[in-house]
Structure formats: C-alpha cells, structure tokens
N, C-alpha and C positions, 0 to 999 in steps of 0.2 A: 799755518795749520789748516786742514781743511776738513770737512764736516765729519768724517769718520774717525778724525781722532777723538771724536766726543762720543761716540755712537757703540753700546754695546763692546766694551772694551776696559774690563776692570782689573784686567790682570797687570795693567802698569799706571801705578796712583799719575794724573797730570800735575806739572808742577803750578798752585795755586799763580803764582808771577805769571806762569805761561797762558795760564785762561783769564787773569786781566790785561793782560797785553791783546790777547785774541778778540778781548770784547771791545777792546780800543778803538782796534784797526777797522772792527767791522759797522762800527757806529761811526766811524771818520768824517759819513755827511753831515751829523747832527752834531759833532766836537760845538763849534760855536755854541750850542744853545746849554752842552749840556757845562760849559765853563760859564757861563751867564750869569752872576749870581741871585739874577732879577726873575732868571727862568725859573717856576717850582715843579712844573710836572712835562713833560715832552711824551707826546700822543703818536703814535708809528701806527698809520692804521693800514690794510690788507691789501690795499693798492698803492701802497709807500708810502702816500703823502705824510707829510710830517707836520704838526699843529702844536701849538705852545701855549703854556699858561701862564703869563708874567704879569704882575703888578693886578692880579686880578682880570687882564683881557686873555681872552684865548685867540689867538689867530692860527690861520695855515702860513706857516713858513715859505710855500712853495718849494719845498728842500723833498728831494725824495730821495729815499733808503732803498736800497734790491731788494727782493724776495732772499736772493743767495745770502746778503748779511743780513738780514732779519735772522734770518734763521741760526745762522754760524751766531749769533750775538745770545739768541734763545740756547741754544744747544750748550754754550759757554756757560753761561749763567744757571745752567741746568749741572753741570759739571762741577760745580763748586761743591755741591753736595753727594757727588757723585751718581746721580740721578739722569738714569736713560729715559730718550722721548724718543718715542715711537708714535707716529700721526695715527688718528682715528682713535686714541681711547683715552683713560683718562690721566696716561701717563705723558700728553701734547700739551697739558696745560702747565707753566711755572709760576711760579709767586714766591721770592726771597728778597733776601737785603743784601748788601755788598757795601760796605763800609756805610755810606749818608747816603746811600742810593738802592732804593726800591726796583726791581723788577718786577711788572706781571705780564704776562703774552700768554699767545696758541700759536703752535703750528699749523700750517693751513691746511685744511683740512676740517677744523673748528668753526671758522670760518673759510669756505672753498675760495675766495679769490685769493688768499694768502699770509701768511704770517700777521700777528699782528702783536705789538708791542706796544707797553707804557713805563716811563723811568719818571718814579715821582724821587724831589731830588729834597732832603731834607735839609732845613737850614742849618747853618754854621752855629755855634753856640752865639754869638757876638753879634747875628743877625737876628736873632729870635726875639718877638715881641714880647715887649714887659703887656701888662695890664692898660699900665696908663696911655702905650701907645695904639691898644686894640680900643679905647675907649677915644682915642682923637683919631681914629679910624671909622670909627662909627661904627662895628660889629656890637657893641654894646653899651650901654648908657653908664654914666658916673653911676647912679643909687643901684644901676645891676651892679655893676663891678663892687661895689663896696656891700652889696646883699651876701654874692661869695663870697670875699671876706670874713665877714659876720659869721656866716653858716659855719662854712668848710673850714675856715684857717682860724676863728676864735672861739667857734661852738662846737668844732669836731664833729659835725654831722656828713655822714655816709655818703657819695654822691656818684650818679650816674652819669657821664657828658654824652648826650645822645645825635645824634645827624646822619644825613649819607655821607659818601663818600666826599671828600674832599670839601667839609662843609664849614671846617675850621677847629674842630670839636677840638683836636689835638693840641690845636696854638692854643686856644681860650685856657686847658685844662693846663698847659704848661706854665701860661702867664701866672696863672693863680695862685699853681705852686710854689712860684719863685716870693710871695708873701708868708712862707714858712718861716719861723726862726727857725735859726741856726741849730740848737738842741734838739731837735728831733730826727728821729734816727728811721730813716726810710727804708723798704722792702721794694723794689721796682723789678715789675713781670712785661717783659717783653717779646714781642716777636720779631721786630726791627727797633734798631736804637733808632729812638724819635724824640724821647723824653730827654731833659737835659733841668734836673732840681738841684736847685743853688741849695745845698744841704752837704757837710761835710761826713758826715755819719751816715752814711746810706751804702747801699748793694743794689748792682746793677745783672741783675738775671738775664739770661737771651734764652730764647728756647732754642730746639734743634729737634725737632719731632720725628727727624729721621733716622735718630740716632734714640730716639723712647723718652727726650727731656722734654716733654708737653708740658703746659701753662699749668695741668692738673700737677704734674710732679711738683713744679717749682712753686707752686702755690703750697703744696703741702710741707714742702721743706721751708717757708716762711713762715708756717704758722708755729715750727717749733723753733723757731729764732727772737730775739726779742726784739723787734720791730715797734713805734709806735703808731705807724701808719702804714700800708700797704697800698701799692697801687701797682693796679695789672693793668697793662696798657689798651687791651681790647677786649671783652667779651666773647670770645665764638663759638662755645661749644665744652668740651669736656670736664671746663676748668669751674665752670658757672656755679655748681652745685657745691663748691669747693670755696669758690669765691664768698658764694652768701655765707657762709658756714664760717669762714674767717670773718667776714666782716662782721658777724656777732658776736665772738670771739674776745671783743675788747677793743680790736684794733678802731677805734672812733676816727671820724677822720679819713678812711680810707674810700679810693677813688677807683673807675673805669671808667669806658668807653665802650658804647654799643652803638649799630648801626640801627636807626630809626626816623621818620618822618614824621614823627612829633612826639611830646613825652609819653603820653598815655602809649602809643605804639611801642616806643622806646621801651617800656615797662611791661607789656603785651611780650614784647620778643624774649626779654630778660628771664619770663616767667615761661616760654616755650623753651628757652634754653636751659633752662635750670631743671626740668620735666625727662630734657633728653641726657643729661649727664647723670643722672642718679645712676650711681654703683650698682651690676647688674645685680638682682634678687633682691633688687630694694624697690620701693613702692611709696607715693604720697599724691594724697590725695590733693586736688584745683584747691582745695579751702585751707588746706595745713599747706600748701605750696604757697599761696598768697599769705600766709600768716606769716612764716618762714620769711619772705621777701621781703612785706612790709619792717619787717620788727627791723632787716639788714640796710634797707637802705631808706634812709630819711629826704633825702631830696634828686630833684629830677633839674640836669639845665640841656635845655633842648638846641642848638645851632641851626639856621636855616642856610641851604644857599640853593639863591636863585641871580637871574639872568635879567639885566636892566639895561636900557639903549646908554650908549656911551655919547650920545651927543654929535658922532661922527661917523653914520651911518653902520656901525657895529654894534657890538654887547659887551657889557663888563660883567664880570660874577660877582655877586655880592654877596659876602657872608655877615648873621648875623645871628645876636640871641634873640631867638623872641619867643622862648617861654622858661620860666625857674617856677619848680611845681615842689610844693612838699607834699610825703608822704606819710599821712596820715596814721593807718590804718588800714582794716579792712571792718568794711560793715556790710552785714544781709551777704554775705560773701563777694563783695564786690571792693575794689580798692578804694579809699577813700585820700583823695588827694585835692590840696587846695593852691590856687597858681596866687602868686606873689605878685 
C-alpha cells in the first residue's frame, strides 16, 4: 500500500489489519528493537538514524529508517483514527497508542530535514515493576516507598506523580498501586493503556477525543458511578477542573500524573490547567483556585530523570524520587506545602 492510500480518502473505511500490517512492513529496519523486550522507547529522528532506550542506556543503533517509511509508518498510524496529515500545519503532527505501543511524530516539514518519529513501547503486565523492585533499583528509598504506602494506600490521601517525560512517574505510580487491596473498586482514565492495577473490581476507560470521548466526559461519567478511587492517567487540559472537583467529591485516595520539573512546578502547572478548563461563563479567582486545589490534593511525589556516566565512556538515565511534598493549605494566598 502506498502513501495515498492514507491520504485524504474517506470514502472507503481501511481495513484496521491492513494499516497494522502497513506499519509492519514500513518499520522493517527497527523489527529487532521493536521485538526487544529490554527496548522501552525507539527514537526515529529526521535524518533516519535510529537510537534506543534499554535497560536505562540510550544509544544509536546505527540502523536507519527512509524518509518514504517514516512517513508511510506516520500516515498509517494517523489512519487508525481516520485522520489526514497534511505537512505544514497542525494536522503533520500524531500522538496515539496502538495496542502496548505509543506513537508520536511530524512530518517533515515540522522539522525540514524530515519525518521524525518515537514508539515508546509499554511493558508487558508480567514485566512491570512491583515497588520493591523500583526500591532495589534505586529510583526510591525503603522509608519513601513505605511513606506511599502510608499516605496513598492506608491514609487515602489524594496524589499527584509529577516529572517529565519519560521520568518514571508512570512505573512508580503503578508499583504503588499494585499495594491496593483487593476490595476496592477502581475508576481508571486513560489516553493509552499504560496502567495495569492488580484490582478485580475496576473499569478501564480509554479516551477517543476524535470521536468527543475526552478525559472531561469520562471523568464526569465516573463521578456518577460508584468508584472508591479514581485515577486519570495524566493531567492535560480540559479534564483538570473536573478532576479536582471529583477528587473532593469523596473519592479519597485518588491519583494522576502531571508533567513537571519539581513538585512546587508540578503544582504551579496543575493550577494553570485547572484555570484553563473552567466551563466557559464561569470564573475563579488565583485565591478560591488555590483553595479549590489545596483542599483536592494532599500530596505531591515528584520523579527525577537525569543522565549519569555509565562508566564506559557513555550515559545511563537515571530515574528517581527525590521529592514527596504534602499539601498543606493555602496561607497569605500562597500554597503552603511541607516536603517529607
């Protein structure tokens, strides 16, 4: 199949087998890394080269991809949702999920040397770390890991997992949850299946926002179900105002994820998103916004990851926690939060 069958042509649905066969064929260089199951994220950047994330190193493969299947691979994955990409605007950029596998790219043009793509590959249930192996890992210390515990799984306080991208935020917050009992009856908001909670009683939501099922809708259809906990997989935007508004709600206990470069930022961002989703012809003021916030969420755990010599003339990534902040309050209008 070649690029025009993806391209502006709605009038004959493709068969979903036929666009993951097409994305097969056209990643054919990278097959090895992306079967790997040591590999988690495979980096396709605008002059082909291909760079891998495994075991924590990043290296270049030396493996290069075309431009022609960069793109045939982006157009395919753009086609799953039915969704034409046309270069130069803002219909060149993708970001979905396809079973345990993330895409995000541009067409070139975004970048002018060329296409550029990233397949982060999410683990296996069976490969996913508990708690006690992210603490003989070193991302976290015993008395952190048993602090979350404490807070989140035996005091039911509210929590935020904060970091950039690829910082861990995601593994930490799974580990934790897998310290649930059994009994409780879980709400889980998604954009890509990433989360995987050892809970038999739970609902598993996926959004589809191109179809009008936003994090805002499925948020609002959890808060009339009976849930004891709710967890929305990432913060970004519409749903936030929604989000804090359940989490006061009752549901104690319930979790996210926001991107951020330490907790207070983390907390900063949460409260500029929460700012931009209020229902239009509504209005709240910095002080009743922070009031609002503070009362929803009780604690802040922050993820770092940064880049340390591997001893053999390269870099390893190192993820890890190094801040768990509770949130106090608000006093003199300012948040009042104290770090553990």
């Amino acid at each position: 199949m070649n690029m025009q069958s993806f391209v502006c042509d709605h009038s004959q649905m493709v068969s979903p087998k036929l666009i993951e066969s097409t994305i097969a064929q056209s990643l054919d260089a990278v097959r090895p890394f992306m079967s790997d199951p040591d590999v988690t994220e495979i980096m396709v950047n605008s002059d082909g080269s291909v760079w891998v994330e495994a075991r924590g190193e990043i290296t270049d493969t030396h493996a290069l991809l075309a431009e022609h299947d960069r793109e045939i691979a982006l157009r395919a994955v753009a086609a799953m949702v039915n969704q034409d990409l046309t270069e130069g605007t803002d219909q060149s950029v993708v970001s979905m999920s396809i079973g345990g596998l993330r895409f995000a790219g541009a067409l070139k043009g975004v970048d002018p040397i060329g296409t550029v793509l990233s397949v982060r590959k999410h683990p296996e249930p069976g490969r996913r770390k508990t708690l006690e192996q992210l603490v003989a890992g070193g991302m976290l210390t015993q008395q952190q890991a048993d602090t979350l515990i404490d807070l989140i799984i035996n005091k039911e306080m509210n929590a935020i997992f904060i970091g950039k991208t690829s910082s861990g935020k995601t593994t930490l917050l799974n580990a934790v949850l897998g310290k649930l009992p059994a009994h409780v009856r879980i709400g889980l908001i998604e954009d890509a299946k990433e989360l995987e909670i050892p809970v038999p009683n739970k609902n598993c939501f996926l959004t589809n926002p191109e179809k009008g099922l936003t994090a805002r809708v499925l948020v609002q259809l959890a808060m009339r179900m009976r849930y004891d906990r709710l967890v929305i997989g990432e913060s970004r935007g519409t749903e936030t105002y929604d989000l804090v508004r359940a989490f006061s709600s009752g549901h104690n206990g319930s979790i996210s994820t926001i991107h951020g470069s330490s907790a207070k930022r983390g907390l900063q961002a949460l409260e500029m998103l929460y700012q931009m989703s209020i229902p239009q012809g509504g209005g709240v003021s910095i002080e009743a916004a922070r009031s609002y916030i503070a009362e929803a969420i009780h604690l802040l755990v922050y993820a770092e990851r940064r880049y340390e010599p591997n001893g053999e003339g390269g870099f390893r990534s190192i993820r890890q926690v190094k801040e768990i902040v509770l949130v106090k309050g608000v006093k003199d209008g300012e948040y009042e939060i104290e770090p553990i």
